[in-house]
N, C-alpha and C positions, 0 to 999 in steps of 0.2 A: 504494500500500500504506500510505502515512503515514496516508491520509487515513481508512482501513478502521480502524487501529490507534486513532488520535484518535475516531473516531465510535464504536469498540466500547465505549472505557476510559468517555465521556462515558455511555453508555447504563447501565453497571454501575454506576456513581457514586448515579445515577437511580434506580435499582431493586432492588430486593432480594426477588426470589423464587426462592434457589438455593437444590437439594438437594443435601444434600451426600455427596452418591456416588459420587462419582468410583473407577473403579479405575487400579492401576498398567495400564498395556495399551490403554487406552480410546486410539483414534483416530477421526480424520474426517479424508476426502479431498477436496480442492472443486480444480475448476476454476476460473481467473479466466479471465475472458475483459474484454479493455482495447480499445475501440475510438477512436481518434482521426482524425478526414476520413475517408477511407478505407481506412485501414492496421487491420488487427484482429491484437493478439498474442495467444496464450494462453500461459498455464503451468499445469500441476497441482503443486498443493502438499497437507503434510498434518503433522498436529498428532499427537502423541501424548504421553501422559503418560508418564513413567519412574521417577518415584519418585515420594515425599511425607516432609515433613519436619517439625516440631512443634519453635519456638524458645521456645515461651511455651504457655500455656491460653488465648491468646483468636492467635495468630499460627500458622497454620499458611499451608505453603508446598507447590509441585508443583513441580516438572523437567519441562519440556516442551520437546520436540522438535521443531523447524518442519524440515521437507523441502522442496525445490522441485525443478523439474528448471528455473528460470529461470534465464538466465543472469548475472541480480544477484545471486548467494548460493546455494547446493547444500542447506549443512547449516547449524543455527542451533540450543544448547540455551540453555534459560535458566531462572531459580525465580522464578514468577509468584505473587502472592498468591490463596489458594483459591480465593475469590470470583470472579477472576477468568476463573477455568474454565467458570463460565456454566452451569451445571445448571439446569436447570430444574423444579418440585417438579409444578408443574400447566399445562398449554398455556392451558385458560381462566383459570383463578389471575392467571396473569402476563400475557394480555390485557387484562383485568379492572383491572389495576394500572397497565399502562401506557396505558389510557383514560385515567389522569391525566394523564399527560405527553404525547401524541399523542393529540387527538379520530379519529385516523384509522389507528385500530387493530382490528383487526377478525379476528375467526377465519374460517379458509379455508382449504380442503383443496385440497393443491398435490402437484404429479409434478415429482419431481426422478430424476435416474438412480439416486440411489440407493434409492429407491420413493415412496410416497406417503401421504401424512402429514396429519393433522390440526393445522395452524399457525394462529402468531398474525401476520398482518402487523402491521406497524409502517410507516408513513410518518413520519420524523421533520418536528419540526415547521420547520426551513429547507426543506423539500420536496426534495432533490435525493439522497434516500436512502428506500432501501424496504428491510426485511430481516424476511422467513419465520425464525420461533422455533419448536421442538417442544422439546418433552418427551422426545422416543423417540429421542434422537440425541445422542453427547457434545459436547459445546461447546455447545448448543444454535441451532445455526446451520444453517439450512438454504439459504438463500439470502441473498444480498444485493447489491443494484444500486446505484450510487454514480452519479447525472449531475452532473457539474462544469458551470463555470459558461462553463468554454471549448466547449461542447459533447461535449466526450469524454466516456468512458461507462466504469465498471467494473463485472461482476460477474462474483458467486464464487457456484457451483453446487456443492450438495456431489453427489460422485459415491460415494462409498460410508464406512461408518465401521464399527468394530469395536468392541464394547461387552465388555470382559473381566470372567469369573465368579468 
């Protein structure tokens, strides 16, 4: 999970194509599935926004909620910087952008449980990361596979998300 957090925060740093529409309500649920030799764990976990808060005209802040059923941690809230939230304004926009930073970025329509989507892959460029972006989903995360360098394997599959009106 360090390694998802480090590689998310580096990507946002990188880019800046978020809409900013976040609602109070807005979740996403993903699967991690962890494989290492042959032992495979999973856990479902799930994000949701709960508030929003305004320190300043240029600092705005969200309350989010991390769920898990893993047995590292249940319940988790914490005030992430906006940007953080990952909105996405356009699927091809934000391809299009991260063609600067990854040649191996590409649009591609993917089936994940929680239906099927027009994404942006991303291969970053140490190679041992791939992660499906949409538009049509909060956080804007639809996939993402992490291989280490010990051979073990991590991804998170989102399995359904709730977009509040």
């Amino acid at each position: 999970m360090k390694y998802f957090f480090t590689a998310t925060l580096l990507l946002f740093v990188t880019v800046s194509s978020f809409a900013l529409e976040p609602q109070v309500g807005d979740s996403a649920t993903y699967k991690t599935t962890y494989a290492e030799g042959n032992a495979t764990n999973s856990s479902i976990w799930q994000k949701t926004i709960l508030e929003f808060k305004e320190e300043s005209q240029w600092q705005y802040w969200a309350k989010v909620r991390w769920e898990s059923d893993s047995p590292f941690g249940s319940t988790q809230e914490e005030w992430v910087a906006f940007a953080i939230l990952f909105y996405i304004d356009s699927t091809e926009g934000f391809c299009e952008k991260m063609q600067d930073v990854s040649k191996d970025a590409q649009l591609e329509q993917i089936s994940v449980p929680a239906g099927t989507f027009m994404s942006c892959k991303v291969l970053a460029t140490h190679g041992g990361e791939q992660t499906w972006y949409s538009k049509e989903v909060p956080f804007g995360v639809l996939k993402r596979v992490l291989n280490f360098g010990d051979g073990s394997r991590s991804e998170d599959i989102l399995t359904g998300f709730n977009i509040s009106q």
